[in-house]
N, C-alpha and C positions, 0 to 999 in steps of 0.2 A: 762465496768464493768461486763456487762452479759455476757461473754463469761467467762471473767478470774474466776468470780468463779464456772464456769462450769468445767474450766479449775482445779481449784483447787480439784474438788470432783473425779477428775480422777489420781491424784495426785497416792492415794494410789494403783492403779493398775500397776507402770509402774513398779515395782519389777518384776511383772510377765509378763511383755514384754521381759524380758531378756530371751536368751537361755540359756535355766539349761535342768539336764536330768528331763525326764516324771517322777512322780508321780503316783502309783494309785490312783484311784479316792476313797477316801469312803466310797463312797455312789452314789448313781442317785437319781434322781427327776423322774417325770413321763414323763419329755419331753426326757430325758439322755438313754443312752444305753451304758450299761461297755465296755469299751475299751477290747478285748482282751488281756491276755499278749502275747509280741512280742517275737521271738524269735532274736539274735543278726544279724542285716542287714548290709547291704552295708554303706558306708558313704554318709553324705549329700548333694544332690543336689544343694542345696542353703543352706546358714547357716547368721542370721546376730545377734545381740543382739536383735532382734523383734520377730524370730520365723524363724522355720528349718525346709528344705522342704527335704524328704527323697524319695526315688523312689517309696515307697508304704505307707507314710503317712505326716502329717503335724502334728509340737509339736510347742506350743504355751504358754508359763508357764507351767499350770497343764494342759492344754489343749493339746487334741489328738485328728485327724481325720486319720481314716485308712479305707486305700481298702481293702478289704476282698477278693475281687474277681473283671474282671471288670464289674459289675453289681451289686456290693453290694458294701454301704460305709457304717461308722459307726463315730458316733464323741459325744465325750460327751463336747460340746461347751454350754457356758452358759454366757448369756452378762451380766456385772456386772453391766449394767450400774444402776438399781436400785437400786444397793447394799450402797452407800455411798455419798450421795443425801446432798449437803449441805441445809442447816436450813435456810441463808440468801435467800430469796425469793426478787428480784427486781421484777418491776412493774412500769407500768403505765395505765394512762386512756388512752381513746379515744373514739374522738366522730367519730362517720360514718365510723369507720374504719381507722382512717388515726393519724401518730404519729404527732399527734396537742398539746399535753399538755405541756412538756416542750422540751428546748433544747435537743440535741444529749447528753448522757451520766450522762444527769440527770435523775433518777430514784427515785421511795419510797421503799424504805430498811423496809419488813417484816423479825423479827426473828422467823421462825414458830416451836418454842419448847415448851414443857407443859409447863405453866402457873404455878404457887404457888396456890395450893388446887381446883388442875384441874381446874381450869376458861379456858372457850372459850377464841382461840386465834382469834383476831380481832381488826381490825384496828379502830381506831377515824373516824367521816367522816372527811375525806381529803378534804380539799377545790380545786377545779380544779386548775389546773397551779400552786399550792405552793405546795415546796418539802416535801414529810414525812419521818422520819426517825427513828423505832422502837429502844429508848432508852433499851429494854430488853437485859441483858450481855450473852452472849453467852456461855453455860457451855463445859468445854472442851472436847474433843471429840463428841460432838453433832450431831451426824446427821437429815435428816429428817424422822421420824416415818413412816411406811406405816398409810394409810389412815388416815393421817391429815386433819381434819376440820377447817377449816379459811374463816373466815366473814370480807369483804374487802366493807367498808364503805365509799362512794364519797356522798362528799357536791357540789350540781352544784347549789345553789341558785343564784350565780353572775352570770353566763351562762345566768339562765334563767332571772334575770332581767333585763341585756342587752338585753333579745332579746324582752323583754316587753317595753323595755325602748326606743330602737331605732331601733328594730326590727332585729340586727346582734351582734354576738360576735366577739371581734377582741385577737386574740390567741399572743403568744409570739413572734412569727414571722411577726407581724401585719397584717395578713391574715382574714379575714372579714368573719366569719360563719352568714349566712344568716337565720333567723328561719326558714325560710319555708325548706329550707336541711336539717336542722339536724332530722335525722331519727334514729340512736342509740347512745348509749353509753355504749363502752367495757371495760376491762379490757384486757390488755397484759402486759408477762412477762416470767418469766425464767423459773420454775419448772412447767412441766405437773399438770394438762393440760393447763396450760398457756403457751402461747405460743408468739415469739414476731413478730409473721407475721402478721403484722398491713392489709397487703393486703388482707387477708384472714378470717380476724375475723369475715365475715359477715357470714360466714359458719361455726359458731361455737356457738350455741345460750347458750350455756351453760355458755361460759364467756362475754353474754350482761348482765350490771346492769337496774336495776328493781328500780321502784319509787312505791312500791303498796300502799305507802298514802298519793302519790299527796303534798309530802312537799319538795319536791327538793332534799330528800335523796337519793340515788340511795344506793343501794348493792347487793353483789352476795354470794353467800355461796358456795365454792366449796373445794373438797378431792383432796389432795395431796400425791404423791407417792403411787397410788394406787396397789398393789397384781395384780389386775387384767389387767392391764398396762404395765406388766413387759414383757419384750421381750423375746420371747424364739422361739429356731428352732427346728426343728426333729433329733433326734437321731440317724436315722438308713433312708439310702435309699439304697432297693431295687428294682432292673428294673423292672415295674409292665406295661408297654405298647408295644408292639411288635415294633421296629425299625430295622428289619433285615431288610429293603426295603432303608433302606437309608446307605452311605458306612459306610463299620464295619472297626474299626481300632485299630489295635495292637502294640506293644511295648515293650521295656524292664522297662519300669516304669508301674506300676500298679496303682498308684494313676493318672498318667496322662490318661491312658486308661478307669480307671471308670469314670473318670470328662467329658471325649469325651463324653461317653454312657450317661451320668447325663444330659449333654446337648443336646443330641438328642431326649431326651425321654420328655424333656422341650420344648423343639422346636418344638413336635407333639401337646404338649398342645396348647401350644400359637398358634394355629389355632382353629376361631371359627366356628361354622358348618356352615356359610357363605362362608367358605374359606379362608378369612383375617386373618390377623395378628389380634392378641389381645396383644397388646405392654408391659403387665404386669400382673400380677395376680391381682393386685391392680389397676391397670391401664387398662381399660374396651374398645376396639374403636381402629381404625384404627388414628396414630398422624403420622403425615409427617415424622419430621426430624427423628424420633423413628424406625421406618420402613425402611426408606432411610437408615441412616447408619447399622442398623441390613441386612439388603441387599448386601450393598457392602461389608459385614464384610462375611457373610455368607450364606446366606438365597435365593441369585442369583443360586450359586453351588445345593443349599440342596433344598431348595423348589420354584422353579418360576416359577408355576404357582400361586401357592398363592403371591406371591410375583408381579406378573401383577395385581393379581386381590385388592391388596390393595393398589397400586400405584395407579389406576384407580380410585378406591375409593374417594382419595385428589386432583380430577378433577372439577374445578366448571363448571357449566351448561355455562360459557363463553370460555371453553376451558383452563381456566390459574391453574395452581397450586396452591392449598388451603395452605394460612397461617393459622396453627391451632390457637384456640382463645388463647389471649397472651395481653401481655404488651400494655397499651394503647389502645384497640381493636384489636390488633393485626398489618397486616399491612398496614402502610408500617414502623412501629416501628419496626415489626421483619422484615426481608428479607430473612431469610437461607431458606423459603420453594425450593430454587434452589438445595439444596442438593437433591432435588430427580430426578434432570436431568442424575446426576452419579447412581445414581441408576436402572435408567430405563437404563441407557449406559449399567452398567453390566448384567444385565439380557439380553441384545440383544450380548455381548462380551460369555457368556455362552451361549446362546440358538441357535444364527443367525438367529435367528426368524426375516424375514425382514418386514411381514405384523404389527408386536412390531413396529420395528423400523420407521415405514413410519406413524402410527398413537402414537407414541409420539417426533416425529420430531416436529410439529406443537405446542404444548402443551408447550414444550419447548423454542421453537423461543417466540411465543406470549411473556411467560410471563419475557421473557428476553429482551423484546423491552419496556412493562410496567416498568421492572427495571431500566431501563437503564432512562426514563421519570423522575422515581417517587422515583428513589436512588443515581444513580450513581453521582459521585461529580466531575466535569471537572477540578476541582479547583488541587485536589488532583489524582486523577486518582482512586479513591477507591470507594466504596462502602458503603452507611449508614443503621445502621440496628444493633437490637440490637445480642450480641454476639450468636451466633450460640448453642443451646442446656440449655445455662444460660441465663435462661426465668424468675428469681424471682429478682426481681429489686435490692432490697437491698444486695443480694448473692455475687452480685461481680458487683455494681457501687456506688457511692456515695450518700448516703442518701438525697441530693441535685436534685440529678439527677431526674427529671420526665419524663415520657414517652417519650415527645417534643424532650427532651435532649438525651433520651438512640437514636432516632430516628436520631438526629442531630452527634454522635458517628458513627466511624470508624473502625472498629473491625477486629482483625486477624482472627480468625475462621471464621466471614461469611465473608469475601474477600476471603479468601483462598477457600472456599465453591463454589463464585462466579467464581472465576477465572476458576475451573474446573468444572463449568456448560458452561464457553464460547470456551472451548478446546473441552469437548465434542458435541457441540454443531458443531462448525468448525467440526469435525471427522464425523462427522451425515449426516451434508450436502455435503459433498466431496461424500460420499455413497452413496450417492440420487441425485449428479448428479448437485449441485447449487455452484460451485466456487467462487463464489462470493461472497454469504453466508459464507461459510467456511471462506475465506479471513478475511473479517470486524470480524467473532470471534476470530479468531485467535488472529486477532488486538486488540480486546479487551481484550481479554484475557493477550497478552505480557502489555495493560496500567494497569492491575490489577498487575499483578507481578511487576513491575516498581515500582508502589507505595508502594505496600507490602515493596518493598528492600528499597525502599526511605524513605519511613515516618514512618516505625515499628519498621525498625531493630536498635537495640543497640550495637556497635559495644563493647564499653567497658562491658557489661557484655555477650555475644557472643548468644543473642537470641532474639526474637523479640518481643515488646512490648503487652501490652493489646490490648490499641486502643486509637485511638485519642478521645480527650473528650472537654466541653467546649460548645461555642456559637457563637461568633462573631469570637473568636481565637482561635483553635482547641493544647492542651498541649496531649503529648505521656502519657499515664500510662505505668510505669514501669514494672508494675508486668506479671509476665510468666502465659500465660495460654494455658493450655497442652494440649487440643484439639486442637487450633490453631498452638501451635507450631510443634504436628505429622504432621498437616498435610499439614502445609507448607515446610515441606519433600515429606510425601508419594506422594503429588500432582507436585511435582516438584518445589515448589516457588522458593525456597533457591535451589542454585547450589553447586553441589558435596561437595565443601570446605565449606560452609555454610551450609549444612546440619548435617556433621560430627561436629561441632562447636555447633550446635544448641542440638542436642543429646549428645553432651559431656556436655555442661553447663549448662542448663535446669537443676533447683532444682528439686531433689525428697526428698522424705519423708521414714520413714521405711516402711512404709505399704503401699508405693505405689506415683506414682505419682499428685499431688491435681490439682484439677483445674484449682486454682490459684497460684501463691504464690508469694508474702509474703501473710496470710491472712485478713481479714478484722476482726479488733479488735470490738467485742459487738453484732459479731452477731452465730447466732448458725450454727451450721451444717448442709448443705444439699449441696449446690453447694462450701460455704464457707467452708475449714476445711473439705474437703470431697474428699474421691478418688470414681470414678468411674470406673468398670471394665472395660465399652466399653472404656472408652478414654484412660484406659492403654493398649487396645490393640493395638487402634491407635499408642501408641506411642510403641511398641514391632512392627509394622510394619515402621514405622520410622526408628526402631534403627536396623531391617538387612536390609533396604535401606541403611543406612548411615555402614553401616559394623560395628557396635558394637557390642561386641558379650558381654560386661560386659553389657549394657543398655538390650538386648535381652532377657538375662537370670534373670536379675530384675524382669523384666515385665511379662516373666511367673512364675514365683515366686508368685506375686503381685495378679496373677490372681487365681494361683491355691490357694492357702491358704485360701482365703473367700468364695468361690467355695466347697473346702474339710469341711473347719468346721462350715458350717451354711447349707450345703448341699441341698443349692439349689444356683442358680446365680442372687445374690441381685441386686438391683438397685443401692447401694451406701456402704459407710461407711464411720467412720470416722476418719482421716487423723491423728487424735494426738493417739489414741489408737486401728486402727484397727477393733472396734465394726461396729456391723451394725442398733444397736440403736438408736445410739446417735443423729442420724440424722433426721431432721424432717419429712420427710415423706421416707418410704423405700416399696418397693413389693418386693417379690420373683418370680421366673420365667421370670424375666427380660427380652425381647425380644432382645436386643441391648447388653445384658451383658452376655447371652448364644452364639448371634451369634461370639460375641468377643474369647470365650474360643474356639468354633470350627474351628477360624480363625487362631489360632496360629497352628493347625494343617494343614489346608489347605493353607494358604497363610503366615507360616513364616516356617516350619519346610518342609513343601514338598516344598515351594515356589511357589505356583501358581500363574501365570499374563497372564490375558485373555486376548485376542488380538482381533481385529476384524476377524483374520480369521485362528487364532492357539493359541493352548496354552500351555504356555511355563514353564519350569521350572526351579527357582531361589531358592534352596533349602536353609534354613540356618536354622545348627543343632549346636547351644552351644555346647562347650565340656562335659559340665557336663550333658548334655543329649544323650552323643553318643552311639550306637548301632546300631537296627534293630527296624527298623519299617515297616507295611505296612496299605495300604487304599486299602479296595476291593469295587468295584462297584460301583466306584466313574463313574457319569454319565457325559461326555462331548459329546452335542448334539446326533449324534446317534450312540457313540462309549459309551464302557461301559468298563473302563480301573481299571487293577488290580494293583497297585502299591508297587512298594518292595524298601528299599533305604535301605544303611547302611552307615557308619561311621559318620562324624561332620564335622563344617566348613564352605563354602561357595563357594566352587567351587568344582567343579564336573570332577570327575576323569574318570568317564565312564556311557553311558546311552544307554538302548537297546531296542527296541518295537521289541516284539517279538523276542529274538534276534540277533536285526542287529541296528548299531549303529543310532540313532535319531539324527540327524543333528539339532544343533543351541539348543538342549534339547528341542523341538518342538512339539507338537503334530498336525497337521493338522484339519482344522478342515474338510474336506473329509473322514475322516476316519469314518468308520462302525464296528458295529461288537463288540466281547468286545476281548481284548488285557491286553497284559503283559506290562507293563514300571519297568526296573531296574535302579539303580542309585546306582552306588558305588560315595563316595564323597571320596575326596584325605585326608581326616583327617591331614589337618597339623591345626597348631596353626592358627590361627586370631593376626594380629597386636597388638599389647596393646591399646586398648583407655577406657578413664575410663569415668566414670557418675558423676556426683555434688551430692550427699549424704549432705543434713540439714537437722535440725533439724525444726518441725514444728516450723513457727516466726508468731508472729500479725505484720501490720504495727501501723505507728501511728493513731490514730484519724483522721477526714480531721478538718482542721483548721476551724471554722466560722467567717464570717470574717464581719465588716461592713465600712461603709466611714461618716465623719462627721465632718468637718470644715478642711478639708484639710488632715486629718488623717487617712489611714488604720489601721485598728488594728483587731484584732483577738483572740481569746480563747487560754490559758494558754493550753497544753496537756503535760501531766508527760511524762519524757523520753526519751523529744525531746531534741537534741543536735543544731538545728538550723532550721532556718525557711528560707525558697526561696520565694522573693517577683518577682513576675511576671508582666510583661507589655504586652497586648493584646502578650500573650501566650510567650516572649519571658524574660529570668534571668537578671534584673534590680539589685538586692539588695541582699542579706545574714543578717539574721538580728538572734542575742538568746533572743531578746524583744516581745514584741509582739506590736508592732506599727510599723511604715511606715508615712513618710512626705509626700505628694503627690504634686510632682509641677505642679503648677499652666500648665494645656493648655484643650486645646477644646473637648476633648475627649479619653478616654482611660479606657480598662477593665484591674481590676487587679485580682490577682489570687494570694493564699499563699497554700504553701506547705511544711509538717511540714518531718523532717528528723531526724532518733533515729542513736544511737550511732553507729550501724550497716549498716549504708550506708539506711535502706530502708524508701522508701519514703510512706507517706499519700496518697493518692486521692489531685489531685487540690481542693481549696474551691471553690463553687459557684464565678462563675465569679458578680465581682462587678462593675458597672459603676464610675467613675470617671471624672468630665467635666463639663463645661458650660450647663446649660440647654437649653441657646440656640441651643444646637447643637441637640433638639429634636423634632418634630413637631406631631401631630396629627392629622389623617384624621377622622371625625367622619362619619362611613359610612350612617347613618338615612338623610345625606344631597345630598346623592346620589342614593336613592331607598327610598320609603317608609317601613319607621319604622314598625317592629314586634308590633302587639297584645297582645304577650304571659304576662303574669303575671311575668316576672323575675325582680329580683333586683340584685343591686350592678353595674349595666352598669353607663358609664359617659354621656355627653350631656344628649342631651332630649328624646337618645334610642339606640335601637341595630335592627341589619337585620336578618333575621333567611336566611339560604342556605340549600337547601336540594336538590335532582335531580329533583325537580318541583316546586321548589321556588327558584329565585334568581337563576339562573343557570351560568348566567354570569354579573359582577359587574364590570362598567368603574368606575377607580378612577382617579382623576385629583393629580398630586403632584406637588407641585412646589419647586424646591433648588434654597438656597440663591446664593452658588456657587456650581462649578463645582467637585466629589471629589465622595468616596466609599462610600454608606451607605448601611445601615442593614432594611432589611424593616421585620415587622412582624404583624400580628393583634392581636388583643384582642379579646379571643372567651372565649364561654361555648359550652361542648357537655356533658350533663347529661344522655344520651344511655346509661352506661353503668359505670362499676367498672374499676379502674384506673390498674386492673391485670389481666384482661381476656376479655371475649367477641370478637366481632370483627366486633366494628360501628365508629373504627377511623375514622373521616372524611379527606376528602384527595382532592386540588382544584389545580390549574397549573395558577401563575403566569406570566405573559409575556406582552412586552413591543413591540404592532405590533404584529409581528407574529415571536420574538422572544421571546424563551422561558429562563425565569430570575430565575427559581427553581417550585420548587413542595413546597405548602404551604400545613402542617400537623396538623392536628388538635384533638388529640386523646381524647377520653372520661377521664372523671375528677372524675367520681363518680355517681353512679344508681340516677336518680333524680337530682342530686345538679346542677341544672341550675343557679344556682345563684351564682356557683364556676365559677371565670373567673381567665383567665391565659392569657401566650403567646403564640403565635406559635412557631415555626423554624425561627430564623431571614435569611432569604437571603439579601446576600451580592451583591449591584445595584451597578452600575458604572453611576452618572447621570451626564450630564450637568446640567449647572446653567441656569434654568427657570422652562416653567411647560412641566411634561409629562403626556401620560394618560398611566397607569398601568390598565390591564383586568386581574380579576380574576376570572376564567371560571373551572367549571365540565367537564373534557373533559373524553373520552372512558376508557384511561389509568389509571382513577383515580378512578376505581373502585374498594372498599375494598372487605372486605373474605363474607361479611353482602349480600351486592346486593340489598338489598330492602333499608335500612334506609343508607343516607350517609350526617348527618345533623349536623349543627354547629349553634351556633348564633354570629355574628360578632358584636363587640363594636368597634372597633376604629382601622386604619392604623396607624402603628407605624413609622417612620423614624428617624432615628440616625447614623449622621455622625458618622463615624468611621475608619478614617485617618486625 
């Protein structure tokens, strides 16, 4: 419901999405600068009903960005997004940050429009967990006022006399709030500054509610649609920082030439007087994956030395590559900090710097033997860890899904990440002399691609899934996500024919490729509902791998227009209209979204691909970009080559270093000196292949689902045409009801998945158990070490163990099965280190049976303090005989988090459940 009337207030802009001709402007504001008038130009480079890219501007509705020169743009852009703000304000509470008050999709409905004889708008106190819903009628055309004042009134007297009464509060989910945890109580919701990133509220003190007379009332009093809130860019940039030192590059497009220069002179910024990367204007600090692919993208070519020096940087003092803090405490919930092994690859592919090479070989191997412990799935051949770059939980996984779970997930982006950190990894040691090395990566690397093609790919919609999700039984998500899906191209996963399939059918959007898609209905914009530039470059490097020249010419489209009319290189925007508002958090000077525009000059239009010991040229020029181009002073080791090309196409009609023909379009990398490179291209047409063009879609809801005298059944969701009942992951049933008969046997997880008229699917529900309770046993661990001291509640028996790397460092457990068969082992812990969305004090211990090893048991933080919050682990899946065994769960080397000091959990109970 939060989304769609976010969805509805943008309603009245998409007139002005359509291509019509430019308008003058008016008038300007103070951020605006008058358009020039034009005189009559060439025809459009790009033209769609969204917006039309011309060789020397971008027209957008009434909106215009134009090159003046290539060192001067101009654009009177202005985001509307303030402009037509709906009045219905959803909301919820929340305690400690976390969406506890009601179910998915219930909300309290504020109408925030003037009252009868100006009365303060203000809610009743609301009783926690009962729905509210402002009876005021809505006057027609209404929108939200700037600076609205509204007084949002919470009644928690039942809260608190439960926790006077029995010392916890048990929430709608029967989840057990402990008094000694409850530390705040927020407000979240849909109109700024509210916001509905439940992860984040604790950084937001302006929407915690206030008790100031100790009677159980909480409130908060906060302005809505504020003036001062309102988004706005710069009018006019001119080149104000000397970049003649880095290659100059020219053209018959003037708006592509000043976006080059725009990004150069950004790419000087984004170095801080450390030498590092600064990953954002908004964004402060050297971030792994940030850096890593702004590296491969461009920043190997343009600047590496800075570019060793901030690799180095996400070095821990044990040699292994820093997971930046992240989901759960980081890792081993994330796993992509691997994407900086390709990065450091290309920095030694452009430098041949072999003393790089020989001191991040090691850094590499380590933390790839650590993965391989504390990720890798034998089961599957993949990889666990959450999706690569889509770091905000609810963005793009299931409201269900906790840390444990995104951890226990198998994702396209980070396998495809992993995969080309075990290739290059193999390429490294061949270099250095260890064959054998190189061997076993290779090897892994082909079990990473196997499972990619095995368990991701779709064959009927011709692209490859989200990721595996789930517990015990691991179900595909459907949905396309276009980091993943570039770059199991650019990296090679998919082969020739499935690359070209995957770049033909891959949904885009008008303004660019999203994310995800279909998208996640209720939630706002950032990774949901959002294109980002760097992964539309990825996928314009995709799509002249795969020889599309219709996907190619999108993608720089996609790129230059948000580039041109906000005139800098945002972080983000949003997917239904294009804006760069809309979205909840955005920076300019984006390090990954500048190096992305520089790469479609370097590596899709000259075509560059480094080699270990040449580099080569695989030019691809759209037609609608055909002419003359050149790149001077483009540095390749100790050669410093001038660059000339002309015509379109993708193959190469003729190439000359100095001229005399360049064999293989090669450059050596012996070569000294600086030199000429020419390239005429044979300008014939490109094959026809076309792209998948939709329109932005929500999916449905995910189902909630529960089990109760033999019945599944599940939550009504509008506009579903059918529901998929699942059995430990595999299509049992078709049901347009919402129940399920469950027959009678000893064990079995179910899963419902809701499906709209349009083929697309929900998110699986939370997996449900189903079965005999015999089929479950518990170890309580207080009978096999001496019980913790600590003051915690909520544990069962008569206590809990604490584990830390000097307590409890290795735990024999005795188990005993009735019979011989699969079960699911997991514990019951609390880790209060830390917020369930950053940090990095997951705790992390090694399972095994003997001195074999049975999985890596995860234990990620639940919430700052709330040790009284218990959960599960990761269930790993034992193969036991029938009697008893001893299970040892030990701190071994590999299981050190990003933290190094704190690696601490409290354990409640061994879990075992049959599960065959």
């Amino acid at each position: 419901m939060k989304l769609f009337l976010l969805s509805a207030s943008l309603l009245a802009f998409l007139p002005m999405l359509s291509c019509q001709a430019p308008k003058p402007a008016a008038g300007t504001t103070a951020n605006q600068v008058a358009t020039p008038a034009r005189p009559a130009s060439a025809a459009p480079v790009w033209q769609s009903d969204a917006y039309t890219l011309y060789p020397d501007r971008v027209v957008q509705g009434p909106f215009e960005a134009r090159a003046l020169s290539a060192t001067e743009l101009v654009s009177n852009y202005h985001s509307p997004a303030n402009a037509f703000l709906s009045p219905q304000v959803a909301f919820k509470f929340s305690i400690n940050g976390k969406d506890n008050e009601m179910p998915s999709g219930q909300d309290h409905q504020l109408l925030a429009v003037a009252r009868p004889g100006g009365e303060a708008i203000e809610t009743p106190p609301i009783v926690f967990g009962q729905r509210y819903v402002d009876a005021t009628p809505r006057p027609a055309d209404a929108y939200l006022a700037p600076n609205t004042p509204v007084r949002i009134r919470l009644d928690m007297r039942q809260v608190l006399a439960a926790f006077k009464k029995q010392g916890y509060y048990t929430n709608f989910k029967g989840e057990k709030l402990y008094q000694q945890d409850f530390k705040h109580v927020f407000v979240a919701g849909s109109a700024a500054p509210l916001s509905w990133d439940f992860d984040n509220l604790v950084n937001k003190p302006d929407l915690e509610m206030k008790d100031p007379d100790g009677n159980g009332i909480y409130e908060a009093t906060l302005t809505l649609n504020q003036p001062a809130a309102a988004k706005t860019t710069a009018g006019q940039w001119k080149q104000s920082i000397d970049t003649a030192d880095f290659p100059q590059y020219s053209s018959d497009y003037p708006l592509a030439d000043a976006l080059y220069n725009l990004a150069l002179e950004e790419a000087r910024r984004a170095v801080e007087p450390d030498s590092t990367f600064r990953t954002g204007k908004e964004w402060a600090g050297v971030w792994t994956r940030d850096i890593s692919y702004s590296i491969i993208l461009a920043q190997a070519a343009l600047q590496p030395k800075v570019a060793m020096n901030s690799l180095l940087r996400k070095v821990s003092p044990q040699g292994r590559i820093i997971q930046d803090t992240g989901t759960g405490g980081a890792y081993p919930c994330s796993t992509d900090r691997i994407i900086w092994a390709t990065a450091a690859w290309e920095i030694y592919k452009v430098t041949g710097d072999e003393a790089w090479l020989r001191r991040v070989y090691p850094i590499i191997k380590n933390s790839i033997a650590d993965d391989v412990q504390n990720a890798y799935d034998p089961a599957t051949g993949l990889v666990r860890g959450e999706s690569s770059f889509l770091d905000w939980r609810e963005q793009t996984y299931p409201r269900w899904m906790q840390p444990v779970d995104i951890y226990q997930s198998e994702n396209l982006g980070t396998n495809a990440v992993h995969y080309q950190a075990n290739v290059v990894l193999s390429f490294m040691a061949q270099l250095l002399g260890e064959p054998a090395v190189a061997a076993q990566h290779e090897q892994r690397a082909e079990t990473i691609r196997r499972g990619i093609n095995q368990h991701l790919w779709q064959a009927e919609k011709g692209y490859y899934g989200q990721f595996l999700h789930g517990r015990t039984a691991l179900v595909l998500s459907p949905r396309a996500e276009a980091l993943g899906e570039a770059l199991s191209v650019f990296f090679g996963v998919a082969d020739a024919k499935r690359a070209q399939e995957v770049v033909r059918k891959t949904p885009t959007t008008p303004f660019g490729i999203p994310c995800i898609y279909p998208q996640i209905p209720g939630i706002p914009p950032y990774h949901n509902n959002a294109v980002w530039p760097f992964v539309q470059s990825f996928w314009a490097l995709a799509g002249a791998r795969a020889g599309n020249e219709q996907s190619v010419l999108e993608s720089m489209a996609a790129i230059y227009r948000p580039a041109a009319l906000f005139l800098t290189n945002k972080e983000n925007f949003v997917a239904e209209n294009g804006d760069f508002a809309g979205t909840q958090i955005n920076s300019s000077n984006m390090l990954w979204s500048l190096s992305g525009s520089l790469s479609l000059v370097y590596k899709v239009l000259f075509g560059m691909q480094w080699g270990a010991d040449r580099l080569r040229f695989r030019p691809f020029v759209p037609q609608a970009f055909q002419g003359k181009r050149r790149l001077s002073g483009f540095r390749y080791r100790k050669a410093v080559l001038d660059i000339e090309m002309d015509g379109f196409g993708n193959e190469i009609s003729s190439i000359t270093l100095d001229g005399q023909p360049l064999p293989d379009a090669s450059v050596p990398d012996r070569l000294t000196g600086r030199h000429t490179v020419r390239i005429v291209l044979k300008s014939q047409a490109l094959a026809s292949q076309f792209t998948h063009p939709a329109r932005v879609h929500f999916a449905p809801e995910t189902p909630v689902t529960s089990f109760e005298k033999g019945q599944l059944r599940w939550t009504n969701i509008s506009e579903v045409t059918e529901y998929r009942v699942l059995k430990n992951g595999v299509l049992v049933a078709t049901a347009d009801d919402h129940f399920y008969a469950v027959p009678p046997e000893p064990m079995a997880v179910y899963q419902v998945i809701a499906v709209d008229k349009y083929g697309h699917e929900s998110f699986a529900s939370e997996p449900v158990d189903a079965g005999t309770a015999t089929a479950n046993q518990q170890v309580q661990l207080e009978t096999t070490v001496p019980k913790s001291s600590l003051p915690y509640k909520g544990f069962t028996g008569k206590g809990f163990v604490e584990i830390s790397k000097s307590k409890n460092t290795t735990l024999t457990i005795p188990v005993t099965v009735p019979e011989t068969g699969l079960y699911a082992v997991d514990f019951r812990y609390a880790n209060g280190n830390g917020p369930i969305n950053t940090e990095n004090k997951c705790a992390i211990r090694t399972l095994r049976r003997g001195a074999e090893q049975l999985g890596t048991v995860v234990l990620p933080q639940r919430g700052t303090g709330e040790w009284s919050n218990w959960g599960f682990s990761n269930p790993i899946l034992v193969r036991l005989a029938k009697g008893t065994h001893k299970l040892t769960l030990a701190f071994e080397p590999a299981n050190e988090n990003m933290n190094g000091a704190v690696n601490q959990a409290m354990l409640d109970y061994l879990r075992l459940r049959r599960v065959d």
